[in-house]
Structure formats: C-alpha cells, structure tokens
C-alpha positions in Angstrom: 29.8 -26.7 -32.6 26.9 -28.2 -34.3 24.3 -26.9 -32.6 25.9 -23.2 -32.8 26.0 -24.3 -36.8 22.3 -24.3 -36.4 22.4 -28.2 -37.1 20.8 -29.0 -33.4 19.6 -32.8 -35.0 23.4 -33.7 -35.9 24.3 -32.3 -32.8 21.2 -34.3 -30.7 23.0 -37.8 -32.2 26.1 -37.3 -30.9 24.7 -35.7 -27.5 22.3 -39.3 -27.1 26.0 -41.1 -27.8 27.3 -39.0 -24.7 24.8 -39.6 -23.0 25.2 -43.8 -23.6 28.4 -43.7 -22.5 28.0 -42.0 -19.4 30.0 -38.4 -20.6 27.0 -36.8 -19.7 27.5 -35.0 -16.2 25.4 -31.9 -16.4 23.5 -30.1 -18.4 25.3 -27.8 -20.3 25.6 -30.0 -23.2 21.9 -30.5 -23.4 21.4 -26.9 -22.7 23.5 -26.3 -26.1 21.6 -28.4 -28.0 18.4 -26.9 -27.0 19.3 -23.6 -27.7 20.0 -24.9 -31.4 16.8 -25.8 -31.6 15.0 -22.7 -30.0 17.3 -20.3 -32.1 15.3 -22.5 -35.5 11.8 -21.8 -33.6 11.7 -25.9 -33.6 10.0 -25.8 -29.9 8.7 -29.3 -30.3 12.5 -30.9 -30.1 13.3 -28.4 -27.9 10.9 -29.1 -25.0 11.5 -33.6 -25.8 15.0 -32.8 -25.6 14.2 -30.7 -22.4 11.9 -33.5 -21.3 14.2 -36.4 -22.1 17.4 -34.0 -19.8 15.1 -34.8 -17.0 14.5 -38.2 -16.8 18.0 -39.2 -17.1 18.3 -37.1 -13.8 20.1 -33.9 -14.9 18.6 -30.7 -13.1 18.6 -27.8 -15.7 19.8 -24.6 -14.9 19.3 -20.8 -14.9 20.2 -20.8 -18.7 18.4 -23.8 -19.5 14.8 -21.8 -18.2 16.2 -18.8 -19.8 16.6 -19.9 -23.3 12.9 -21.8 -23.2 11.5 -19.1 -21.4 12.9 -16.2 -24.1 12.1 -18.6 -26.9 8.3 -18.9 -25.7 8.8 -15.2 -25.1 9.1 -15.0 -28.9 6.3 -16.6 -29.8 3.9 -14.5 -27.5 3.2 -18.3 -25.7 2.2 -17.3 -21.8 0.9 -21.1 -20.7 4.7 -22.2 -21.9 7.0 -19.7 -20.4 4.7 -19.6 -17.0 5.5 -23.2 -17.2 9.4 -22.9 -17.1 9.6 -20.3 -14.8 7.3 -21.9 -12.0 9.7 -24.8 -12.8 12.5 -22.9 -12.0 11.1 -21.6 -8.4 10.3 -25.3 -7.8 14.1 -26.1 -8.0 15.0 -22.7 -6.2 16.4 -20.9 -8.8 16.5 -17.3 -8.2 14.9 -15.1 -10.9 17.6 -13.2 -13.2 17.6 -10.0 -15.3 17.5 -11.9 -18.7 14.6 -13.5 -17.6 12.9 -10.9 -16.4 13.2 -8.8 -19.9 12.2 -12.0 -21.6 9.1 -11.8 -19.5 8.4 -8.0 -19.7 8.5 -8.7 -23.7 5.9 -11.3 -23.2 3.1 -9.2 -21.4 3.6 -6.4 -23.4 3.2 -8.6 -26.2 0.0 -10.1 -25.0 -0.7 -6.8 -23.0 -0.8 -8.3 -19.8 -0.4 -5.0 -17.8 -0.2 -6.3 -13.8 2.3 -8.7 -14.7 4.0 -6.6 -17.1 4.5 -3.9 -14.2 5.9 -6.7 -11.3 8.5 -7.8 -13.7 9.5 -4.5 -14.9 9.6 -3.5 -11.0 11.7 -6.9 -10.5 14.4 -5.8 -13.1 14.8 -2.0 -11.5 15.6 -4.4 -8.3 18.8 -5.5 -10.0 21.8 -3.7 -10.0 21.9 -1.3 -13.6 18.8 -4.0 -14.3 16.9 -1.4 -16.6 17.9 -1.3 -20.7 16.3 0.6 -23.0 14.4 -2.4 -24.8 12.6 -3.2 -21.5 11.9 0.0 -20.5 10.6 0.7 -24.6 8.0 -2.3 -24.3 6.5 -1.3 -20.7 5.6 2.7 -22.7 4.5 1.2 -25.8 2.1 -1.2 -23.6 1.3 2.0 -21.4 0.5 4.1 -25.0 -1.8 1.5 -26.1 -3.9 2.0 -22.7 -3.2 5.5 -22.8 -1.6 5.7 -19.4 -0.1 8.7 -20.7 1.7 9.8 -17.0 3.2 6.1 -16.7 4.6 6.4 -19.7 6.2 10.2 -19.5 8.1 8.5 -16.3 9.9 6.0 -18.0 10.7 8.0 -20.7 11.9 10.8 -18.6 14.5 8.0 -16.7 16.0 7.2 -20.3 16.2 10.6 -21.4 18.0 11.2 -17.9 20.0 8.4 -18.4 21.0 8.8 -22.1 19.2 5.9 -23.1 16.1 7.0 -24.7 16.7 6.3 -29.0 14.7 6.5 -31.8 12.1 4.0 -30.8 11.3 5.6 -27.7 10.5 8.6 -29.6 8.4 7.4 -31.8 6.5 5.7 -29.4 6.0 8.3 -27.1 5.0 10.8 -30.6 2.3 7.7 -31.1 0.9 7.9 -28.2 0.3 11.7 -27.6 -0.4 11.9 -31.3 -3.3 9.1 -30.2 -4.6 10.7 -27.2 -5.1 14.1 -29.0 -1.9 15.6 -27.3 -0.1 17.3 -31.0 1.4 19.9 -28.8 3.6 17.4 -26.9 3.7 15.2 -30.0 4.9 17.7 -32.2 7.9 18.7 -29.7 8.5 15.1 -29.8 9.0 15.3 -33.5 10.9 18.4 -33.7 13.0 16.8 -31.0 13.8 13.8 -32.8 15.3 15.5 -36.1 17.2 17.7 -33.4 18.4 14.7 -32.2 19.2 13.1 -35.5 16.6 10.3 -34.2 15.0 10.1 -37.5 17.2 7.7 -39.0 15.2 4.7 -40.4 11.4 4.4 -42.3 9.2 4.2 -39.1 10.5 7.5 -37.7 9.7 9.3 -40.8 6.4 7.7 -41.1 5.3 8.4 -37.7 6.3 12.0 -38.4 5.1 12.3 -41.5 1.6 10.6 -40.5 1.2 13.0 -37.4 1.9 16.2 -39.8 -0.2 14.9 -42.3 -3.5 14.2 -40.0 -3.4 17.9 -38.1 -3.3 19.4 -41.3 0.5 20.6 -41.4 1.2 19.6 -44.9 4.0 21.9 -45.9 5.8 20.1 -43.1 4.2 16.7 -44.2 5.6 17.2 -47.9 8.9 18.7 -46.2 9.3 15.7 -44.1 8.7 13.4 -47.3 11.2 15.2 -49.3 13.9 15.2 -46.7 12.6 10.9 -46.5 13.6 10.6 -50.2 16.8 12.6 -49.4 18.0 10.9 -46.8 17.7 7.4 -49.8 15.2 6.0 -47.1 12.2 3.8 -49.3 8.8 5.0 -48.9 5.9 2.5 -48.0 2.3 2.1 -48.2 2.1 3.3 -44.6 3.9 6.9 -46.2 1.5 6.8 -49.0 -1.7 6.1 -46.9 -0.7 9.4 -44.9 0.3 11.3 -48.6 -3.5 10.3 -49.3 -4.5 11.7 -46.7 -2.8 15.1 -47.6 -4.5 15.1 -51.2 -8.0 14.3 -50.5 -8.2 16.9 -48.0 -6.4 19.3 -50.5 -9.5 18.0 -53.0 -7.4 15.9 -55.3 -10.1 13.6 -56.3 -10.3 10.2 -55.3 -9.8 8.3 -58.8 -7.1 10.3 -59.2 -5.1 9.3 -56.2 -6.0 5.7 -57.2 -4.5 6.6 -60.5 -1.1 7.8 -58.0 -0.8 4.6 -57.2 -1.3 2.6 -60.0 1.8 3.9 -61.6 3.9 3.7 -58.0 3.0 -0.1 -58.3 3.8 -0.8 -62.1 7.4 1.7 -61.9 8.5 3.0 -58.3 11.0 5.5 -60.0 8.4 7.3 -62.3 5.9 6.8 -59.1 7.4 8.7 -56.9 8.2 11.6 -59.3 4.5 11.6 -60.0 3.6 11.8 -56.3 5.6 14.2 -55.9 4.9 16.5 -58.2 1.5 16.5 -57.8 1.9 17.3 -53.9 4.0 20.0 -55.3 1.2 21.2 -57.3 -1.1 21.2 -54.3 0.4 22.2 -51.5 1.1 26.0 -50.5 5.0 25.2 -48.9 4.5 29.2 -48.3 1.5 29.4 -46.5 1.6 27.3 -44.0 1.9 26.6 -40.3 5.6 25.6 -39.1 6.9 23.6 -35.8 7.8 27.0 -34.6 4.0 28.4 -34.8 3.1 25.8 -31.7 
C-alpha cells in the first residue's frame, strides 16, 4: 500500500522488518517496493533494493526485470536495461511482450535500428503481440532514416487492423513531408481531418507546418483558423510556421518581430493581431486547395 502510495522508503522499512523475521518467501514484496521506487525515477534505491533481493537468496522474476528494464527504458539507459535482460536469460526466463515494447521504445529512443527491428520481429511472434505504440516508434525511427517503404508497411498493418491514430498520421505526414514526398503527405493530411485525427496541438502543427512550407497558405491560414476554433492553444512551433507564411508573402522582418512582441506581453490581443494581419495578406481566393493535387 505504501509503495503504490508512492512512499517506496516507508514501505522499504517495513519490507527490511519482513525480511528479519523471516516473512519474506519470494519476491513479490520486494518487486512492490521496487516499482515504488522506479515509478519516482529513484533508480539508485531501486537497483540496492534489487541488489540487496539477491543476496538474501530470492530469485526475481519476469516482473521484477520488467519494471527495471521499462524504467531504464524511460530514461533512454541501454548499458542498464541490457544488463537486466541478459540477467533474465541467465536464470531462463523467457522473453515477454511487455518487455519487448519496453525494449522497442529504447532503440528507437536511442535509434538503434538492428536491435530495434529483432525486438519488433520478437513481439509479431507473440500471439496479438503488436499495439499501436510499438508499432508507432519502429515508423517514427524508420522516418528519421528515411526508410520510407519500411515505414508504409507498418502503417499499412494498422490501418488494416484499425489501429493506426493520430500519431501515426502525423508521423507518417513528417516523414514524406521530409523526404520531399507533399503529394503522399498532403493525402495524409487531408486524411487525417477526414478521419477526425486532428484532435490535439501537434496534429495541427504538423499540418499547418507542411501547408505553410509548399506555399499553400490559404490552407495554412484555414488550418490556423479551424486550430483557434477547435479552442486548441497555439505555440511557438505554429508561429515559427505563420512566419514562415509572412516573410514569403513580404511582410517585413521587424514587423513579424513586432507580431510577436505583443503575442508575448497579451496572448488574447496577440493572436487577433496575427490574425488579422494574415488576413490582410493572404489571397483565401486565389489559391491552390487539397483538391488541386
């Protein structure tokens, strides 16, 4: 109860007075506390705790190595969960699905792609193994080498299976948007308001960035307007790609500057100013729809 309270050192006291007194048989208790810990990012207490489990001659088990393994996961720490998981084969503990999407988050974390790939293969092994956030970090590791085809494969599995969401789509926008694909990236977008995908601020700002640098600005400004709309907060990423829009409609530089000056000092009479002034500067009659590619 008290580590689940996150109060893992209240709980470690009376765990140590189990322990004493011989109440200790296994190591779920320990494997409680530890989570406690791991759940606060305390790592250090943790791995003693972890350390201190062992020599009193308790063998961890599968959820033990899955906790430390997700919670070095987490942190992007390779050396530590490669640690825990060779541990793991040592005492012949078979390889799981939770551990295997802790360890596809890791490489595509630290974009290790080989290793990325056998535990993603691993998981498809299991039975219904796949989910959505697995398959979402192998295509976003695949966009940033541009392994365009790799990526279209997974993403044609979750559309198949129903799975694909809003992340997916944006991901997959990103990454033909980055490899100078804007037909394919713009059906992605059009596809996402179809699906009603575009639903928080990085949607919107992935659209509105990929609009904004091929020179579609009436759908730019559209997709801004329908932002504000939809009571969804603009950021700096949305006015970085607003910028963009205004320079290359030949607002001059200072001027912009001067956009944001009053978006910092009042955020209500900011963003009437921005947009008005894209208003002011962009044709919404004159220019190139979605339906034009």
């Amino acid at each position: 109860m008290l580590a689940s309270a996150d109060l893992p050192q209240k709980a470690t006291f009376y765990l140590r007075k189990m322990q004493e007194v011989g109440l200790v048989i296994d190591c779920v208790p320990y494997c409680a506390v530890i989570s406690g810990y791991a759940k606060l990012g305390q790592m250090d207490m943790a791995v003693g705790l972890y350390e201190e489990m062992i020599g009193h001659g308790i063998v961890p088990d599968i959820i033990v190595f899955g906790v430390l393994i997700n919670a070095f996961a987490d942190t992007g720490s390779v050396k530590e969960a490669t640690y825990y998981v060779d541990a793991m084969r040592n005492l012949g503990l078979p390889m799981n699905g939770v551990i295997c999407k802790s360890l596809i988050k890791l490489y595509t974390k630290v974009g290790y792609l080989k290793e990325a790939q056998q535990a993603y293969e691993t998981l498809r092994s299991f039975e219904g193994g796949l989910d959505v956030f697995s398959s979402n970090c192998m295509i976003d590791l695949y966009s940033e080498r541009s392994m365009v085809s790799e990526a279209e494969e997974i993403f044609k599995t979750l559309k198949q299976n129903g799975d694909a969401n809003e992340f997916t789509y944006a991901m997959m926008l990103c990454m033909y948007k980055r490899n100078g694909m804007f037909v394919e990236a713009f059906c992605i977008a059009r596809k996402m308001r179809e699906l009603g995908l575009m639903r928080d601020l990085l949607s919107y700002n992935h659209v509105l960035g990929l609009y904004a640098s091929d020179g579609r600005y009436k759908e730019a400004v559209a997709t801004f307007d329908e932002m504000l709309k939809s009571l969804i907060q603009p950021d700096d990423s949305t006015f970085k790609s607003l910028s963009i829009i205004l320079l290359k409609c030949g607002v001059p530089k200072n001027a912009i500057e001067k956009l944001e000056l009053i978006r910092k000092e009042d955020t209500e009479r900011g963003l009437q100013a921005w947009t008005s002034t894209l208003s002011s500067v962009v044709d919404m009659d004159n220019d190139v729809t979605d339906d034009d590619v």
